[in-house]
SEVEX-629488 format. One record per atom (N, C-alpha, C, O): residue number from 1; residue in one letter; atom name; x, y, z. Coordinates in Angstrom, 1 decimal, padded with zeros to 4 digits. Layout:
residues N
{r NUM, 'A', 'CA', {X, Y, Z}},
...
This chain:
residues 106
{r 1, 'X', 'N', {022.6, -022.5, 000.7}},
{r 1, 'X', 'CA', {022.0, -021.8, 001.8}},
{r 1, 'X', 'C', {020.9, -020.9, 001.3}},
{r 1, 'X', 'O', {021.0, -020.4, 000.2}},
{r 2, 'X', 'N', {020.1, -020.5, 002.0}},
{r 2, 'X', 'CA', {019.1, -019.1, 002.0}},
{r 2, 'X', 'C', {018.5, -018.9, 003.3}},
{r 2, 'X', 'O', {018.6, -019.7, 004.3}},
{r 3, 'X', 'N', {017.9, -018.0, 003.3}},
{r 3, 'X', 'CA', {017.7, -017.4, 004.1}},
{r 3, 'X', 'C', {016.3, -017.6, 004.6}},
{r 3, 'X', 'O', {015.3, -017.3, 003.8}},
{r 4, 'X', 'N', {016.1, -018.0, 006.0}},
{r 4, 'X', 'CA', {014.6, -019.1, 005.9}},
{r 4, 'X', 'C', {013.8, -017.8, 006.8}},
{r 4, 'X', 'O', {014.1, -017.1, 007.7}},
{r 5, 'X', 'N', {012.5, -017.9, 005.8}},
{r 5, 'X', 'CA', {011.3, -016.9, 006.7}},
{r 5, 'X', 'C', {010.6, -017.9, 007.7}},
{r 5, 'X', 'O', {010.0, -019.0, 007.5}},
{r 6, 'X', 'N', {010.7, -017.2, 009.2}},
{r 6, 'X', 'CA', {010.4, -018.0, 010.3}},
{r 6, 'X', 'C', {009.2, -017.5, 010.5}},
{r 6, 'X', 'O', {009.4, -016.4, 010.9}},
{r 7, 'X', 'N', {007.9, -017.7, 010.6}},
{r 7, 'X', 'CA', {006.5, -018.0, 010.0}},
{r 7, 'X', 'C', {005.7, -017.7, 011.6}},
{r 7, 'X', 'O', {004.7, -017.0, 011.8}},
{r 8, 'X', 'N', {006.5, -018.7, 012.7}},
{r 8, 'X', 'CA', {005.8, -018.4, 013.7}},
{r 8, 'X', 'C', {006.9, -018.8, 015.5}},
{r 8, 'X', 'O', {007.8, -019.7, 015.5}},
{r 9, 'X', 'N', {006.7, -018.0, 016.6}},
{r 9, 'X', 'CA', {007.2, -018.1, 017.2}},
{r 9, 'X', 'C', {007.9, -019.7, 017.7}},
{r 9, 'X', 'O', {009.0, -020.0, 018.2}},
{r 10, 'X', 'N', {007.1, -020.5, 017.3}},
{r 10, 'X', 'CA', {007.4, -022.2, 017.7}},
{r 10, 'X', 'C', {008.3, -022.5, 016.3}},
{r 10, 'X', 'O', {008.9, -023.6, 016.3}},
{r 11, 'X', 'N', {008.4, -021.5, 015.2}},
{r 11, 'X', 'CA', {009.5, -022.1, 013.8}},
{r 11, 'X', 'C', {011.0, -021.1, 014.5}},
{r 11, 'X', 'O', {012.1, -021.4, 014.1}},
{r 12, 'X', 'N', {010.8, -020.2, 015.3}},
{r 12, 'X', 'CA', {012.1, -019.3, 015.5}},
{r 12, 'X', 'C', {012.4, -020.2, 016.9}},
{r 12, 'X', 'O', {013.5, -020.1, 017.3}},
{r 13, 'X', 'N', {011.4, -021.0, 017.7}},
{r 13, 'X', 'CA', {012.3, -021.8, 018.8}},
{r 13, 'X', 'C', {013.5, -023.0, 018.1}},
{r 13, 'X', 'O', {014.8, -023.0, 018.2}},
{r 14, 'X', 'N', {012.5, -023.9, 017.5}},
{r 14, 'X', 'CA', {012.9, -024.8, 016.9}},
{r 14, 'X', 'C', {014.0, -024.7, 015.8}},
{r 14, 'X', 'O', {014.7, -025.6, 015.6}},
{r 15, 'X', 'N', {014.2, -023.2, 015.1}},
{r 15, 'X', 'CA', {015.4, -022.7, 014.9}},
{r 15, 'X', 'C', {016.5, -023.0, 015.6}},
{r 15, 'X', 'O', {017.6, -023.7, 015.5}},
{r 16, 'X', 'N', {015.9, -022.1, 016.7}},
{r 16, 'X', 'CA', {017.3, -022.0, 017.7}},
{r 16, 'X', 'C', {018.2, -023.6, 018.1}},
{r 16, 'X', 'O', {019.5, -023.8, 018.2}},
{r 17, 'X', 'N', {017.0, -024.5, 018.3}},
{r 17, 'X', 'CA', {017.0, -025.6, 019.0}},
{r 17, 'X', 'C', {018.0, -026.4, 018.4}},
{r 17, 'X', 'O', {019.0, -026.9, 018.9}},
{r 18, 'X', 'N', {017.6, -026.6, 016.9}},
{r 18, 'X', 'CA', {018.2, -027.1, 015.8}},
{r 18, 'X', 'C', {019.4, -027.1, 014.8}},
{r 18, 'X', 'O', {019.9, -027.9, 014.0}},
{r 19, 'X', 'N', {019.8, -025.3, 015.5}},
{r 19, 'X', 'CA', {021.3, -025.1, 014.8}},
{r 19, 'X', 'C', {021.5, -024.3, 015.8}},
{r 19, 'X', 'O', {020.7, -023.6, 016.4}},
{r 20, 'X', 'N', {023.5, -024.8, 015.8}},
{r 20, 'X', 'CA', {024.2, -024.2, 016.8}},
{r 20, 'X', 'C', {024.2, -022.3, 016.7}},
{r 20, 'X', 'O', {023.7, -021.7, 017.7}},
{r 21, 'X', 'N', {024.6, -021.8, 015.7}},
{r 21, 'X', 'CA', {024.4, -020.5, 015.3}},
{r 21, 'X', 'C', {023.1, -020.0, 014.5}},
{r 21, 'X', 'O', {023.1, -020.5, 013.4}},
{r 22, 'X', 'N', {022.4, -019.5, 014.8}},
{r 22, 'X', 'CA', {021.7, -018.7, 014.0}},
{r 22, 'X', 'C', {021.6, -017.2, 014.1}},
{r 22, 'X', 'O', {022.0, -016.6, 015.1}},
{r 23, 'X', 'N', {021.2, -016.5, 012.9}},
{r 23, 'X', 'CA', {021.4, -015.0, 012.5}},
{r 23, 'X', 'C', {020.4, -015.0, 011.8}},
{r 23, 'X', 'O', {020.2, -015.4, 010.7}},
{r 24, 'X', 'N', {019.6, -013.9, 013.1}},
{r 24, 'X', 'CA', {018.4, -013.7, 012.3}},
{r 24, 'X', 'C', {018.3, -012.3, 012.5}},
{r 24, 'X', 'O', {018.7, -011.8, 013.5}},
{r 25, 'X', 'N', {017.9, -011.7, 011.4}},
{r 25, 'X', 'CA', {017.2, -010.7, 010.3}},
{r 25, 'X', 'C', {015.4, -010.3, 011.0}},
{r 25, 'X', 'O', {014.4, -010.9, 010.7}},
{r 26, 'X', 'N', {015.4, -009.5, 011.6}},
{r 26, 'X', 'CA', {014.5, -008.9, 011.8}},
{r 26, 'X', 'C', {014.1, -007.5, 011.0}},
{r 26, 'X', 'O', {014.9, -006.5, 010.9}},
{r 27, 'X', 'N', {013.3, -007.6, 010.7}},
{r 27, 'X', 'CA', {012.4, -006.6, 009.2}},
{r 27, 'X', 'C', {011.0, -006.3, 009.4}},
{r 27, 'X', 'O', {010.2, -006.7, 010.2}},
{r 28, 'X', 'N', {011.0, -005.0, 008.2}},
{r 28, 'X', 'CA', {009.4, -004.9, 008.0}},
{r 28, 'X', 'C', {009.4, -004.2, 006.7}},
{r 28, 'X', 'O', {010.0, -003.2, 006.3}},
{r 29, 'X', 'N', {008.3, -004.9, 006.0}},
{r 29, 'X', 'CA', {008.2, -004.9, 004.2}},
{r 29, 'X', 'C', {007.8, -003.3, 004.3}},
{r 29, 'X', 'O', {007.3, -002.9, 003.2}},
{r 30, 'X', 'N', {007.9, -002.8, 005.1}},
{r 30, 'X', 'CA', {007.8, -001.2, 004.7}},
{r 30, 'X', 'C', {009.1, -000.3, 004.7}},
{r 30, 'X', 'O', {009.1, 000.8, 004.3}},
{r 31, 'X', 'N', {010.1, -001.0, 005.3}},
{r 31, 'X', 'CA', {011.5, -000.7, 005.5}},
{r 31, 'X', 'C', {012.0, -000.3, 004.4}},
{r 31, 'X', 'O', {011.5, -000.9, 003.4}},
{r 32, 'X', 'N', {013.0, 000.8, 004.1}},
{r 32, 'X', 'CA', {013.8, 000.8, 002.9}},
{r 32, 'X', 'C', {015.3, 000.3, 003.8}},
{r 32, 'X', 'O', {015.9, -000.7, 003.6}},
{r 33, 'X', 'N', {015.3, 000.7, 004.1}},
{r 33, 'X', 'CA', {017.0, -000.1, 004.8}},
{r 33, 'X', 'C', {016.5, -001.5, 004.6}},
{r 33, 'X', 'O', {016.9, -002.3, 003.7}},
{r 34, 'X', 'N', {016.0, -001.5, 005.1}},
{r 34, 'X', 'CA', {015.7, -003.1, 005.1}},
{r 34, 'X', 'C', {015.7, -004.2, 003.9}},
{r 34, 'X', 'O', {016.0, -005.4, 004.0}},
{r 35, 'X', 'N', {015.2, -003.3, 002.7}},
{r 35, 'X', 'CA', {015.1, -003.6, 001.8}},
{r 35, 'X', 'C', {016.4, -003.9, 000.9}},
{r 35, 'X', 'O', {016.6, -004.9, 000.2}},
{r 36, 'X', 'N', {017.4, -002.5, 001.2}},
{r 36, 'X', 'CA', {018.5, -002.1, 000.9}},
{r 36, 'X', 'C', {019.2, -003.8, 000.9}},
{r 36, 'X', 'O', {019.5, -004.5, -000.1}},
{r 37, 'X', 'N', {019.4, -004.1, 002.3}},
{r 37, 'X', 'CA', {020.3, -005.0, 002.8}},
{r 37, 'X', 'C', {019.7, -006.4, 003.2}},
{r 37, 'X', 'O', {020.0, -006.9, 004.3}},
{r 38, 'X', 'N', {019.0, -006.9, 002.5}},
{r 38, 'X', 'CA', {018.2, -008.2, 002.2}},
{r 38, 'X', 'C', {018.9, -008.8, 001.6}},
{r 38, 'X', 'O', {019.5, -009.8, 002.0}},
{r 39, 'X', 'N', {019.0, -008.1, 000.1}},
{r 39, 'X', 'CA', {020.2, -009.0, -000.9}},
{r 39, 'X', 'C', {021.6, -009.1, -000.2}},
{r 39, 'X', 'O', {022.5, -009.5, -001.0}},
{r 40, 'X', 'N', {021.9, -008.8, 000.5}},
{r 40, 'X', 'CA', {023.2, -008.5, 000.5}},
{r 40, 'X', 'C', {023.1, -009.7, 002.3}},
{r 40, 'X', 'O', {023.9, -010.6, 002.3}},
{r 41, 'X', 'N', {022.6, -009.7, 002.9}},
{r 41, 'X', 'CA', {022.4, -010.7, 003.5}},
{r 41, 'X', 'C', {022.3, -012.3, 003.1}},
{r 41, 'X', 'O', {023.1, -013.1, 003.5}},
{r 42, 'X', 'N', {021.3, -012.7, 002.4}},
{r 42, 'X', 'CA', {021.1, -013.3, 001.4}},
{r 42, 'X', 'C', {022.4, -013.9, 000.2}},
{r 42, 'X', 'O', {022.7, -015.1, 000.0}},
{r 43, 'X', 'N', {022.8, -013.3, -000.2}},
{r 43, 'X', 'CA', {024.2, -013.4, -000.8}},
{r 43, 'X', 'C', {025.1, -014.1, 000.4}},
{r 43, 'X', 'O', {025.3, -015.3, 000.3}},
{r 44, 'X', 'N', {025.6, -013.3, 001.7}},
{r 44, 'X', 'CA', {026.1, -013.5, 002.9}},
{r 44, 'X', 'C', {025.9, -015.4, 002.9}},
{r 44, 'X', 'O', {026.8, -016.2, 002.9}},
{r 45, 'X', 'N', {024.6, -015.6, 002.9}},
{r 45, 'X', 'CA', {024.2, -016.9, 002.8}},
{r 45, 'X', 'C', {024.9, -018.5, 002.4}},
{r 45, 'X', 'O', {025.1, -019.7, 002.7}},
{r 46, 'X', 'N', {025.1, -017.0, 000.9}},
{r 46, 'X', 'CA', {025.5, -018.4, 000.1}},
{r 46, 'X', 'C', {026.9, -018.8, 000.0}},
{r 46, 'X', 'O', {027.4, -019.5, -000.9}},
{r 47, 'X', 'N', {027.7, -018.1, 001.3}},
{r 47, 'X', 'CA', {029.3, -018.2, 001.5}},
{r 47, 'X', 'C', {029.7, -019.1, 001.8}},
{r 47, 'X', 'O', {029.1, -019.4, 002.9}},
{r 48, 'X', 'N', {030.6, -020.1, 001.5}},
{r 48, 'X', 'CA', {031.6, -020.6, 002.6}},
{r 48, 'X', 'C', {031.5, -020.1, 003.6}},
{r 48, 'X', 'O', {030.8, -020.3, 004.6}},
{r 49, 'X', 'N', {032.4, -019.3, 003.5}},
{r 49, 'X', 'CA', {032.9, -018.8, 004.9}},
{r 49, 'X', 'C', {031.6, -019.0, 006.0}},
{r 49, 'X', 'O', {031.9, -019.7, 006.9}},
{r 50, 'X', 'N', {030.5, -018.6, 005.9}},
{r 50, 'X', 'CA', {029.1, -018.8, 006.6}},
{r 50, 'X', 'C', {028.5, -019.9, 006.1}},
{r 50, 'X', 'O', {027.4, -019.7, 005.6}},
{r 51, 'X', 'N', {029.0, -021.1, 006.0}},
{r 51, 'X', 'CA', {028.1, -022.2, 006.1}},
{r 51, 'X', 'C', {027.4, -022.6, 007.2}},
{r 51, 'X', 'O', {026.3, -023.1, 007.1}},
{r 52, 'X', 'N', {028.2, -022.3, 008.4}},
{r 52, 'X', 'CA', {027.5, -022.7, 009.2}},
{r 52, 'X', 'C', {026.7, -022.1, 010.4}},
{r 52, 'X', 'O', {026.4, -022.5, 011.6}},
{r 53, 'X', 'N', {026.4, -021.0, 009.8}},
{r 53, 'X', 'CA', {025.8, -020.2, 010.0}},
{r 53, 'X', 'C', {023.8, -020.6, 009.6}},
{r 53, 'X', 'O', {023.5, -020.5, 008.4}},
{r 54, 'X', 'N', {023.0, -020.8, 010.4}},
{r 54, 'X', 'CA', {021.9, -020.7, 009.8}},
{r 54, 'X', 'C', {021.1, -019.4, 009.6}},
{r 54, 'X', 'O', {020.4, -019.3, 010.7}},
{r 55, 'X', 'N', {020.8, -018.6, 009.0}},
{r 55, 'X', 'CA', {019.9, -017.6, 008.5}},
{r 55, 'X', 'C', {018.2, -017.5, 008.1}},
{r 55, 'X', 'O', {017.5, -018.0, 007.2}},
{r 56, 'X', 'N', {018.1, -016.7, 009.4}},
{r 56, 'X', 'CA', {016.3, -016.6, 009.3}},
{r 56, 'X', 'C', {016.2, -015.3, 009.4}},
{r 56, 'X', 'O', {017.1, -014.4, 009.5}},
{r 57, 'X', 'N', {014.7, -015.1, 009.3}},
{r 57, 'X', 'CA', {013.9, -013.3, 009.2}},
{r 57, 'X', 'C', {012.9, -014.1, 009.3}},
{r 57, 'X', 'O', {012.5, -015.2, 008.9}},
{r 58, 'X', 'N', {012.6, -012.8, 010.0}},
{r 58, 'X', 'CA', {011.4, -012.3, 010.9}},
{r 58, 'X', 'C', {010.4, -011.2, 010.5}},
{r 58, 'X', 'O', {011.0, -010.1, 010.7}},
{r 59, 'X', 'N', {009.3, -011.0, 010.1}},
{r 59, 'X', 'CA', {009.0, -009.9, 009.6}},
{r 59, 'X', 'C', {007.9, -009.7, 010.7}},
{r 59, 'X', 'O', {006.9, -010.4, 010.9}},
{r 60, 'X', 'N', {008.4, -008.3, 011.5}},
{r 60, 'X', 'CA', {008.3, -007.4, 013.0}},
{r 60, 'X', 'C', {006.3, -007.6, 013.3}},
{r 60, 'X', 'O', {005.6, -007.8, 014.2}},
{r 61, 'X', 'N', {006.1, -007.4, 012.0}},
{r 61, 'X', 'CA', {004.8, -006.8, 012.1}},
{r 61, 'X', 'C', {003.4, -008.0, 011.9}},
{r 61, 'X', 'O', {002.2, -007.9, 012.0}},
{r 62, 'X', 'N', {004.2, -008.9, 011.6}},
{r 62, 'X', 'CA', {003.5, -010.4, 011.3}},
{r 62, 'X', 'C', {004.0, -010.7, 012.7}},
{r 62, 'X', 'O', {003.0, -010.7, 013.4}},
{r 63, 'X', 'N', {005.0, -011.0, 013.4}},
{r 63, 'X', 'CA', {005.2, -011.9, 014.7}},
{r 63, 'X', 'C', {005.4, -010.7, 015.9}},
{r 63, 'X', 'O', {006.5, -010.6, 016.4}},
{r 64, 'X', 'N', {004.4, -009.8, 016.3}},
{r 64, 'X', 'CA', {004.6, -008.9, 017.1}},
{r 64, 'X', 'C', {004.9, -009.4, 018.7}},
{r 64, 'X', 'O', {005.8, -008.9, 019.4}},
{r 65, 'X', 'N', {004.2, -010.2, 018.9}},
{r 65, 'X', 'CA', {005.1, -010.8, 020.4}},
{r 65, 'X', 'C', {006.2, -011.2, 020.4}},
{r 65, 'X', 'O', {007.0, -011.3, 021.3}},
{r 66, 'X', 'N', {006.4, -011.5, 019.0}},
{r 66, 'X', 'CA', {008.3, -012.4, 019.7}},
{r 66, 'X', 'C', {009.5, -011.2, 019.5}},
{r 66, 'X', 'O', {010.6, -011.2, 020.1}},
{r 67, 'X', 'N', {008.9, -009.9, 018.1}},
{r 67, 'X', 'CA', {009.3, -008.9, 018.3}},
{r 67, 'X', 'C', {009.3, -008.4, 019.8}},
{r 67, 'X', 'O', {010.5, -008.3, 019.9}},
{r 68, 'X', 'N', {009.0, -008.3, 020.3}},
{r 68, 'X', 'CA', {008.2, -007.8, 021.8}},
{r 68, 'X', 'C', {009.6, -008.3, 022.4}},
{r 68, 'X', 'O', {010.7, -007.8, 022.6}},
{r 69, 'X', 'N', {009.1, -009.7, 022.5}},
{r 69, 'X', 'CA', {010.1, -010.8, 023.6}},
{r 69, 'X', 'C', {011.3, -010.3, 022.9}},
{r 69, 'X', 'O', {012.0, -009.9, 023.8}},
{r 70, 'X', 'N', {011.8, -010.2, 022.0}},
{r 70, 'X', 'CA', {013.1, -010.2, 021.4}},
{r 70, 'X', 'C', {013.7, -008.6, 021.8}},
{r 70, 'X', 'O', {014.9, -008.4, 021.8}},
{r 71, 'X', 'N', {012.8, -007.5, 022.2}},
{r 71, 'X', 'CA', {013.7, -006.3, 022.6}},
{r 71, 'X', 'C', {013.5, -005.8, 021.1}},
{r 71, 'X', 'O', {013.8, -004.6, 021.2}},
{r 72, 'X', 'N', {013.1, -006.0, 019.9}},
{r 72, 'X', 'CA', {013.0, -005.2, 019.1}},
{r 72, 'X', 'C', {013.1, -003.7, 018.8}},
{r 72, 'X', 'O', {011.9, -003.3, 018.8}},
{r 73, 'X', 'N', {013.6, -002.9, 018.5}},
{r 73, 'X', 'CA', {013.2, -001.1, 018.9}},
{r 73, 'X', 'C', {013.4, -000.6, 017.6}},
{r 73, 'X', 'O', {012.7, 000.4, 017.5}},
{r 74, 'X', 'N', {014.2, -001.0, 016.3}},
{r 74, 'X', 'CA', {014.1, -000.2, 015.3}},
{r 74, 'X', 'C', {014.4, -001.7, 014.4}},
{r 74, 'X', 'O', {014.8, -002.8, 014.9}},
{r 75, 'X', 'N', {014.1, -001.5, 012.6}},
{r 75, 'X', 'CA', {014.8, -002.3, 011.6}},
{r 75, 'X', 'C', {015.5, -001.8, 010.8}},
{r 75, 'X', 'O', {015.3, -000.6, 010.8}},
{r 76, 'X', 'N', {016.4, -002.1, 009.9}},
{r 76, 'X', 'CA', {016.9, -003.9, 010.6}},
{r 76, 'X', 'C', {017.2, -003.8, 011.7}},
{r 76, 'X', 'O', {017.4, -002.8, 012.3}},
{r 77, 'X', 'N', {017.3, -005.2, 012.5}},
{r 77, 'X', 'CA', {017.7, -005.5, 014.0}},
{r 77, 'X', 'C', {018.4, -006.7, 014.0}},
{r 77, 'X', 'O', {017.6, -007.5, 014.4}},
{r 78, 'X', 'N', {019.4, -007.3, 013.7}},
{r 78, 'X', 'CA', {020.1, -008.6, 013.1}},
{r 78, 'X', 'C', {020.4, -009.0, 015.0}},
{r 78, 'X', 'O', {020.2, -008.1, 015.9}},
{r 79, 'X', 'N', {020.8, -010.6, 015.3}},
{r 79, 'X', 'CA', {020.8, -010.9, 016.1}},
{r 79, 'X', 'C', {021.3, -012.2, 015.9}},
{r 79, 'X', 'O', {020.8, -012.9, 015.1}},
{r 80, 'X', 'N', {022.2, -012.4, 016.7}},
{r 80, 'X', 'CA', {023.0, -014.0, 016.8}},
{r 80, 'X', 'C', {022.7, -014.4, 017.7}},
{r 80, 'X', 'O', {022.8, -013.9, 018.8}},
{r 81, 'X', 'N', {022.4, -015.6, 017.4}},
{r 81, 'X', 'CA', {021.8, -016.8, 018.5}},
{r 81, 'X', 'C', {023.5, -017.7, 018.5}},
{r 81, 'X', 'O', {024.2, -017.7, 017.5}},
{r 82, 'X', 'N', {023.8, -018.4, 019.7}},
{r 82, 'X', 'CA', {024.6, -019.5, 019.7}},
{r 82, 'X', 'C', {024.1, -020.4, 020.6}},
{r 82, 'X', 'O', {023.7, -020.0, 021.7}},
{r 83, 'X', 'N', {024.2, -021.6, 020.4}},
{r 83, 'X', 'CA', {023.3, -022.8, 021.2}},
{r 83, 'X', 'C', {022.1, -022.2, 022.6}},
{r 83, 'X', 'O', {022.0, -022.3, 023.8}},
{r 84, 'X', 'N', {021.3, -021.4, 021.4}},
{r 84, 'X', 'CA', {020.0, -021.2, 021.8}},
{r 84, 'X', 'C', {019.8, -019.9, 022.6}},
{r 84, 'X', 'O', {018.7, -019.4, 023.1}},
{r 85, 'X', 'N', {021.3, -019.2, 022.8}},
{r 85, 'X', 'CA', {021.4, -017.7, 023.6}},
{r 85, 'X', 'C', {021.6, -016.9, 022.5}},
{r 85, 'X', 'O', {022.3, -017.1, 021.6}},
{r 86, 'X', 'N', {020.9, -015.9, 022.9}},
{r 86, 'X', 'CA', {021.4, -014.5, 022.3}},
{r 86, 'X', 'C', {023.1, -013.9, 022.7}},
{r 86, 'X', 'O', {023.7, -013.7, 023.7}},
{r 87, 'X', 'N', {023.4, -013.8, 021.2}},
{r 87, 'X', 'CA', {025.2, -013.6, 021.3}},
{r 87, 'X', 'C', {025.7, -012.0, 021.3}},
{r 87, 'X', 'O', {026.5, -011.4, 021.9}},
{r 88, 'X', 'N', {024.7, -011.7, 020.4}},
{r 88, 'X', 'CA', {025.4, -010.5, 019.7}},
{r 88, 'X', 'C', {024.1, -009.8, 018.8}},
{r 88, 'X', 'O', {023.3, -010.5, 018.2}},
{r 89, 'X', 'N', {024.2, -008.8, 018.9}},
{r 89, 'X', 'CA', {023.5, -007.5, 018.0}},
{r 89, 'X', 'C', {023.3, -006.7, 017.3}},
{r 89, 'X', 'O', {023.8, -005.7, 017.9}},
{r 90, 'X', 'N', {022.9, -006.3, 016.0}},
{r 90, 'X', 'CA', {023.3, -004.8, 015.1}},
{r 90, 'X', 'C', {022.4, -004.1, 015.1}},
{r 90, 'X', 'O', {021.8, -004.7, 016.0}},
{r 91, 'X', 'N', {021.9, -003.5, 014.8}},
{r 91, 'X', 'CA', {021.0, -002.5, 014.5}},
{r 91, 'X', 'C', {021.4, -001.8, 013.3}},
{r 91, 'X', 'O', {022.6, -001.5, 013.0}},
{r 92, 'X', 'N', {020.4, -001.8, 012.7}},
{r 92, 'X', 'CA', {020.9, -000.8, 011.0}},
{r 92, 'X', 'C', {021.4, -001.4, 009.9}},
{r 92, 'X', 'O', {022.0, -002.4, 010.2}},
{r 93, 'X', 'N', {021.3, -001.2, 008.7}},
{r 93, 'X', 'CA', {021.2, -001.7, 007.8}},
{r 93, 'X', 'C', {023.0, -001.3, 006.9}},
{r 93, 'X', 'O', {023.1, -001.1, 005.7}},
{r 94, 'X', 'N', {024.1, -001.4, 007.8}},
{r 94, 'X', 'CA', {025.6, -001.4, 007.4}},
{r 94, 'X', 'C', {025.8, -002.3, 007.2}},
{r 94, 'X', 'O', {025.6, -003.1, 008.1}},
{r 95, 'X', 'N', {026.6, -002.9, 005.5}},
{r 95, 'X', 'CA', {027.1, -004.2, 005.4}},
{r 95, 'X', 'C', {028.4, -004.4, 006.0}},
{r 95, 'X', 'O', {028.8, -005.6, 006.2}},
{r 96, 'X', 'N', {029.1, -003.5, 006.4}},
{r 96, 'X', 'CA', {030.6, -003.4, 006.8}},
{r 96, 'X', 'C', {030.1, -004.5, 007.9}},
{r 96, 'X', 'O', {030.4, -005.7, 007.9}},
{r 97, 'X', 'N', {029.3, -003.9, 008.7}},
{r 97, 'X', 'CA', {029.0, -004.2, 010.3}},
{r 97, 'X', 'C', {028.6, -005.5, 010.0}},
{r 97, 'X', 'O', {029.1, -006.4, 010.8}},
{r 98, 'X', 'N', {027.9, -005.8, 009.2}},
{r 98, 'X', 'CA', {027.1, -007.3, 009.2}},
{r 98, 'X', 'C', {028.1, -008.6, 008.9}},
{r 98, 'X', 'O', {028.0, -009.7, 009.3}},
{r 99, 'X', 'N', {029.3, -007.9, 008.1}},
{r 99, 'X', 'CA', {029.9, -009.0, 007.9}},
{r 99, 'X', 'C', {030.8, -009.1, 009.1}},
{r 99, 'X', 'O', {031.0, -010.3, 009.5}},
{r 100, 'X', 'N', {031.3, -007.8, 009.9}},
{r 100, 'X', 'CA', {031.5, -008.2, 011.4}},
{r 100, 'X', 'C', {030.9, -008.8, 012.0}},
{r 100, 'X', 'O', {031.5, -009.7, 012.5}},
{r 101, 'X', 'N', {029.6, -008.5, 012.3}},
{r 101, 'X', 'CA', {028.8, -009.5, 013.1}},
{r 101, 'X', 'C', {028.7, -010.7, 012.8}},
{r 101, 'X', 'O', {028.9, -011.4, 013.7}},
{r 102, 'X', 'N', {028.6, -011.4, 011.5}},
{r 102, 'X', 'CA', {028.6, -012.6, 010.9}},
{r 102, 'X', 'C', {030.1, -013.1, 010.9}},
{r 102, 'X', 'O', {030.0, -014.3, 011.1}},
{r 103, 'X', 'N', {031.5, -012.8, 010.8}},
{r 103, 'X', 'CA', {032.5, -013.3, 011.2}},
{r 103, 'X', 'C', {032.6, -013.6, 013.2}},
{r 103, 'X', 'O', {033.0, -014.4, 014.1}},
{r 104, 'X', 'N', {032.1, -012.7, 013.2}},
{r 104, 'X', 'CA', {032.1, -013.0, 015.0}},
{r 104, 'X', 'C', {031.7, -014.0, 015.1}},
{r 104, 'X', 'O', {032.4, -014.8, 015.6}},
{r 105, 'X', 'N', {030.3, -014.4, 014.7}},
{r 105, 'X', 'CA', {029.3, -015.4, 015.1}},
{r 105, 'X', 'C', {029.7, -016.8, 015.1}},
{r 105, 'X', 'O', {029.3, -017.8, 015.7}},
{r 106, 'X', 'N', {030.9, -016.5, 014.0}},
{r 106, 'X', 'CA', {031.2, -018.3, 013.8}},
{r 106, 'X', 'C', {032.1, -019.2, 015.0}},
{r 106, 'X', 'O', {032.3, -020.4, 014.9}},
């Protein structure tokens, strides 16, 4: 697994479209949190336990409308998709929390 950079609002539909869960990573390369908990997302990736889980990012400042459309307000902003709805939400750069959110998700 890794963690797929979603490039443009029509690569983050067709995401959704295409796998049942997705968890996406919303960022901005000026973030230090963000920075912090990239690898550690990424790692997350390459679990069993989250196989089936698909993992994308977003970076805020390159896709500003879908940040927009998405409710964005601070990074990180992690967010589960399940067959194409919004599930679930984190805000902040806590691994504790992420791996909650990412057990939830499955």
């Amino acid at each position: 697994m890794v963690v797929h950079n979603i490039q443009t609002a029509d690569d983050f539909k067709k995401a959704l479209n295409e796998n049942k869960i997705v968890m996406l990573d919303c960022f901005a390369t000026w973030c230090g949190p963000c920075k912090a908990i990239a690898p550690i997302l990424s790692n997350h990736s390459n679990e069993d336990e989250f196989k089936d889980i698909y993992f994308a990012k977003i970076d805020v400042d390159e896709l500003p409308e879908l940040s927009q459309e998405l409710g964005i307000r601070a990074m990180p902003t992690f967010m589960v998709f399940k067959d194409g709805e919004k599930a679930d939400e984190l805000v902040g750069a806590n691994p504790g929390s992420l791996v909650e959110l990412l057990r939830k998700a499955k």
